[in-house]
C-alpha positions as CSV (number, residue, x, y, z in Angstrom):
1,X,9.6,1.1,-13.7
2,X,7.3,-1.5,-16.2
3,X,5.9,-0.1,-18.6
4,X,2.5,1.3,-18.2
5,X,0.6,-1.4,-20.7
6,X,1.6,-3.7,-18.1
7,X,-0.1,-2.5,-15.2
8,X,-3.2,-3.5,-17.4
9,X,-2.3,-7.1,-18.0
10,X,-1.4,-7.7,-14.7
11,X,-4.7,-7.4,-13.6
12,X,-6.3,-9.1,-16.6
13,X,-4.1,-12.3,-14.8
14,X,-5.6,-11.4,-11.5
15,X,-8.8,-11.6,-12.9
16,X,-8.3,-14.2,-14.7
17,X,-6.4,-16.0,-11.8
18,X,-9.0,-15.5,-9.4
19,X,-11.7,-16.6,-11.3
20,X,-10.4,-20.1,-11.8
21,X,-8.7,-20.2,-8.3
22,X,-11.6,-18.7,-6.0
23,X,-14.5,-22.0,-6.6
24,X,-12.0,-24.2,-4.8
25,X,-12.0,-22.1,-1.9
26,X,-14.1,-23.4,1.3
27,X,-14.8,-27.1,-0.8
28,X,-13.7,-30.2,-0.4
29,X,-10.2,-30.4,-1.8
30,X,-7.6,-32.9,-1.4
31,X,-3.9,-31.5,-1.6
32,X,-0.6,-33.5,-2.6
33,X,2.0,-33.1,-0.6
34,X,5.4,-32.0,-2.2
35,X,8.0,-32.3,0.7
36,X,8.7,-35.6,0.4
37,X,8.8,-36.6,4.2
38,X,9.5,-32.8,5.3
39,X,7.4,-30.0,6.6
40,X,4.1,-30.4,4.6
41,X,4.0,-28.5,1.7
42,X,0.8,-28.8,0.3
43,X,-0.2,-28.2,-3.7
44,X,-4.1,-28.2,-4.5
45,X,-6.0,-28.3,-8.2
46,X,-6.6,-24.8,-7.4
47,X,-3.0,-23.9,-7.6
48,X,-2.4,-25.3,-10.6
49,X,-5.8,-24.3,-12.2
50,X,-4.6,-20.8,-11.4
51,X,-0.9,-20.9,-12.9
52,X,-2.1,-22.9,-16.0
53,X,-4.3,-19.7,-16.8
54,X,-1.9,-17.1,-16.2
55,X,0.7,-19.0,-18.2
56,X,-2.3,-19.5,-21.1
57,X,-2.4,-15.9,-21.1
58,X,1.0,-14.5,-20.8
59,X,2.0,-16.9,-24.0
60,X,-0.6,-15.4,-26.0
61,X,-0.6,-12.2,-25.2
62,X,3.7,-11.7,-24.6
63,X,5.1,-15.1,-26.5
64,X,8.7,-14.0,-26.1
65,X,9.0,-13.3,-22.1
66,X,9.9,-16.0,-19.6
67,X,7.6,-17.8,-17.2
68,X,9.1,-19.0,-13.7
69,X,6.2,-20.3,-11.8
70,X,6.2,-22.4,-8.3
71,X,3.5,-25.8,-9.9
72,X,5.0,-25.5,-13.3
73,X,9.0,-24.5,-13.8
74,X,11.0,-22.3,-15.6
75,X,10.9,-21.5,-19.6
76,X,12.7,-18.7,-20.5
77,X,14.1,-17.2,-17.9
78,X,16.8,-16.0,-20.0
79,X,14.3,-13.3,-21.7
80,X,14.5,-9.5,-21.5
81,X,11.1,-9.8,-19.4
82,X,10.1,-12.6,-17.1
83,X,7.0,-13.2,-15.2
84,X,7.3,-14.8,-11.6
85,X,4.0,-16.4,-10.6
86,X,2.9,-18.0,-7.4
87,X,-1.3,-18.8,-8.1
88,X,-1.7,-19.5,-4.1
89,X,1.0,-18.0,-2.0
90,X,-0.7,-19.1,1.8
91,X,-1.6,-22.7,0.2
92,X,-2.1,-24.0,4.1
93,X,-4.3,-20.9,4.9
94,X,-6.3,-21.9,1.9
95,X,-6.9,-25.5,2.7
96,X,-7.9,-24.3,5.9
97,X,-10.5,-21.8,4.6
98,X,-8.3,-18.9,6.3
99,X,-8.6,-15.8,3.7
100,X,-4.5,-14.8,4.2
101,X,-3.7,-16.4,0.7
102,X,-2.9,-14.6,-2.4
103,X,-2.1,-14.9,-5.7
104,X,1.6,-13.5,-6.8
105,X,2.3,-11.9,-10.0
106,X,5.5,-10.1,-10.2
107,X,7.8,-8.9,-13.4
108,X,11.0,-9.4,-14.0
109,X,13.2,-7.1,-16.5
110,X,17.0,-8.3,-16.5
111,X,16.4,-9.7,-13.3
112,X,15.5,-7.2,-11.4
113,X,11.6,-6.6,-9.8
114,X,10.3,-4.2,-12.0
115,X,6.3,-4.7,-10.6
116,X,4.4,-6.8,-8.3
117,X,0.6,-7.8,-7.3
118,X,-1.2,-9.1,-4.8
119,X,-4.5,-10.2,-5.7
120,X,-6.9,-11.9,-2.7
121,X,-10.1,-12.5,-4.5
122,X,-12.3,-13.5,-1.7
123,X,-11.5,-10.1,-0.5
124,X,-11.3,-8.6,-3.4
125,X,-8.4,-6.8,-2.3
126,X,-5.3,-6.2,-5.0
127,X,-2.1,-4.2,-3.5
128,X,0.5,-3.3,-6.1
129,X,3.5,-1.7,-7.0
130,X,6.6,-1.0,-9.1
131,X,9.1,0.1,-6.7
132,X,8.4,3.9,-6.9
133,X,5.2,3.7,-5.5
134,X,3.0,1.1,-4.1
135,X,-1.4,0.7,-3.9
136,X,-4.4,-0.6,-2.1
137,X,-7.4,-1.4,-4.4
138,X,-10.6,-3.0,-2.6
139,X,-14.0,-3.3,-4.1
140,X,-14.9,0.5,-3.8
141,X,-12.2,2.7,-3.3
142,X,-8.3,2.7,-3.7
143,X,-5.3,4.7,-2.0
144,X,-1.7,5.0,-1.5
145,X,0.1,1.9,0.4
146,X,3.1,3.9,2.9
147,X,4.9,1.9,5.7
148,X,5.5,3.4,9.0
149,X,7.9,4.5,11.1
150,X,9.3,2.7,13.5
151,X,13.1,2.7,14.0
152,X,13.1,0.6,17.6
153,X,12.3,-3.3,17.2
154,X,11.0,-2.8,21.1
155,X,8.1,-0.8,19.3
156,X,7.6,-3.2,16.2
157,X,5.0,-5.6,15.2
158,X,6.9,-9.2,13.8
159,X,5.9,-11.1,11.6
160,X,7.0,-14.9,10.2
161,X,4.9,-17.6,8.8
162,X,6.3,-20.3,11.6
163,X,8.7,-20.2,13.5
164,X,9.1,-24.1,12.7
165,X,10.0,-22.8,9.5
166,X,13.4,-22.1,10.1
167,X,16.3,-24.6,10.3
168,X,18.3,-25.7,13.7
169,X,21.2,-23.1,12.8
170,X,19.1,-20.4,11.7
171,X,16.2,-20.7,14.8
172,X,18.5,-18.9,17.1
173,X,19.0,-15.5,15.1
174,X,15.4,-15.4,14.2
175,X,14.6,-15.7,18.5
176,X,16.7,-13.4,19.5
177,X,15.0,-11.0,17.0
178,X,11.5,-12.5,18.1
179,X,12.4,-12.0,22.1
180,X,13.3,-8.1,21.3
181,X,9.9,-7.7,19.2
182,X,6.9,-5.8,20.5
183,X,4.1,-8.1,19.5
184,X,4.5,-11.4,17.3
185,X,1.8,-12.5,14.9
186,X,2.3,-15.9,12.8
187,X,0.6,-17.0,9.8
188,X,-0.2,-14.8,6.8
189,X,2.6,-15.7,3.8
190,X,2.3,-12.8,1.3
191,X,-0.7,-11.1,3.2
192,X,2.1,-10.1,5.8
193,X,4.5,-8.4,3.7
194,X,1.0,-6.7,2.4
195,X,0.2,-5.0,5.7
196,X,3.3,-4.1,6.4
197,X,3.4,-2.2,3.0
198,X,0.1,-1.2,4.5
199,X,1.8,0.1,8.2
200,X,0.2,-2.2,9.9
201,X,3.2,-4.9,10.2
202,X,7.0,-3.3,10.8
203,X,8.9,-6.2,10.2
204,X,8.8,-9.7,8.2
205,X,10.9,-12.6,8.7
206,X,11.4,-15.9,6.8
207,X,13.8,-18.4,5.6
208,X,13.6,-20.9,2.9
209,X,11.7,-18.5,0.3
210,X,11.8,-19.2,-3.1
211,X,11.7,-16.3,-5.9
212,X,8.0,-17.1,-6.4
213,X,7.4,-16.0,-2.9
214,X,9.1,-12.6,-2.8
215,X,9.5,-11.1,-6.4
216,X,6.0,-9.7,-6.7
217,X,6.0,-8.1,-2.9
218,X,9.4,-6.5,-3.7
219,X,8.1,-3.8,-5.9
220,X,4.9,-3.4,-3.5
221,X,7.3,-3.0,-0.3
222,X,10.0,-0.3,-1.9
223,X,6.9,1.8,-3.6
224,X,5.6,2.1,-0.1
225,X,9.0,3.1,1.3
226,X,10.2,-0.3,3.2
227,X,13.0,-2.1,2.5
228,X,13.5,-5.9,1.8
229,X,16.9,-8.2,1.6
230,X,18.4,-11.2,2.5
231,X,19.6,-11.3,6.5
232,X,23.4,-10.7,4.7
233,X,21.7,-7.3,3.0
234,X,21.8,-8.6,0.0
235,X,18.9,-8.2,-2.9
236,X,16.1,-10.6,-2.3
237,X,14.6,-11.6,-5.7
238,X,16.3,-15.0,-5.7
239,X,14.4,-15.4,-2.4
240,X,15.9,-17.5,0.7
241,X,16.9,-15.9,4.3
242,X,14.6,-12.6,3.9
243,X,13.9,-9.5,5.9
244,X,11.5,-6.9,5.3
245,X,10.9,-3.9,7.3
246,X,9.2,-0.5,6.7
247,X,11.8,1.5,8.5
248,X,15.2,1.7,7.1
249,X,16.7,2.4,10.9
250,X,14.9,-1.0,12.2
251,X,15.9,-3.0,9.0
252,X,19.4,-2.2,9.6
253,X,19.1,-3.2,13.3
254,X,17.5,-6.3,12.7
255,X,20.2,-7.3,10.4
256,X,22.9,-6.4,13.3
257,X,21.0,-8.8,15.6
258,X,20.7,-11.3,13.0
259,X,24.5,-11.3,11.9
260,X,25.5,-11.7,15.9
């Protein structure tokens, strides 16, 4: 579990995230695109607005912890204590004035996810955790995040960004799953993993993650009793093929139908 002090600074970097984030929202903003002739993969000024001032901060405040951040790299990652920053997770939703975006700040001791937010300022919605328990906090009022049961996926609520997402080799697994669900719902980025922390969502899908993506919802997932790994069970901090579920009996059938 992270230390209490941090609880603290992680919301001084929402804050401070979301104020210079949250005036590019709904404006005219142009985007580079950093896919280099694949699936657009869009980067704004508010992204990196929003990393530059967590890193500012984190530097000052903790100069001997790491930094891994999705606009700006790696330094340190060797440290004791390393912060895994993505300023807008949802950076299509964004552009298209959709409020499923977030800002990721998660913690890393040793490597393993030690805490995690989720902060949506144009909601003004934070959900956080440290693996042992897991929070909503909205403008007015806060409670306890706990996932639901649901052990059958012909009861579940799926979730996955695209299904475009996913490569030739990997498409089939992820339909056969996606043909077995309940109800399908695309879209969202972190905001899914969020509600399913939430029990709202039973299961999350993706490929292709990157440890910015997942390292903050980790700690937010486990303290509300789901489970997340890679589609071979393995831990996901290190991101890629990932599975989340909020029932233990559903994740481990998901990972049988994935593994056929």
């Amino acid at each position: 579990m992270a230390p209490i002090d941090f609880s603290h600074f992680v919301n001084e970097l929402a804050t401070l995230s979301g104020k210079a984030i949250l005036p590019f929202f709904r404006s005219t903003l142009a985007a580079d695109d950093k896919s280099r002739g694949g699936v657009f993969d869009p980067v704004t000024e508010a992204d990196r607005a929003g990393e530059a001032a967590m890193r500012q901060l984190i530097k000052r405040t903790f100069p001997t912890h790491g930094i891994l951040g999705e606009e700006f790299g790696a330094e340190r990652t060797d440290a004791e204590y390393v912060w895994v920053l993505d300023p807008i997770d949802g950076t299509r939703a964004f552009m298209a004035g959709l409020p499923v975006w977030g800002t990721l700040i998660g913690l890393l001791r040793r490597h393993a996810p030690v805490y995690g937010l989720m902060h949506q300022p144009f909601t003004g919605e934070r959900f956080f955790g440290d693996g042992g328990a897991a929070f909503w906090r909205g403008p007015d009022s806060q409670r306890s995040l706990r996932t639901r049961r649901c052990a059958s996926l012909g009861d579940a609520t799926l979730m996955t960004t695209s299904p475009k997402l996913f490569r030739p080799e990997t498409r089939p697994a992820y339909e056969r799953v996606e043909a077995a669900a309940r109800l399908v719902r695309y879209g969202c980025d972190c905001y899914a993993y969020c509600m399913l922390a939430a029990g709202h969502v039973d299961l999350v899908l993706e490929e292709g993650l990157k440890p910015y993506d997942i390292v903050a919802l980790i700690p937010i997932i486990e303290g509300a009793g789901g489970v997340v790994t890679t589609w071979d069970g393995k831990p996901a901090a290190e991101g890629g093929s990932i599975v989340a579920a909020g029932d233990r009996r559903l994740h481990a059938a998901v990972l049988d139908l994935l593994n056929r």
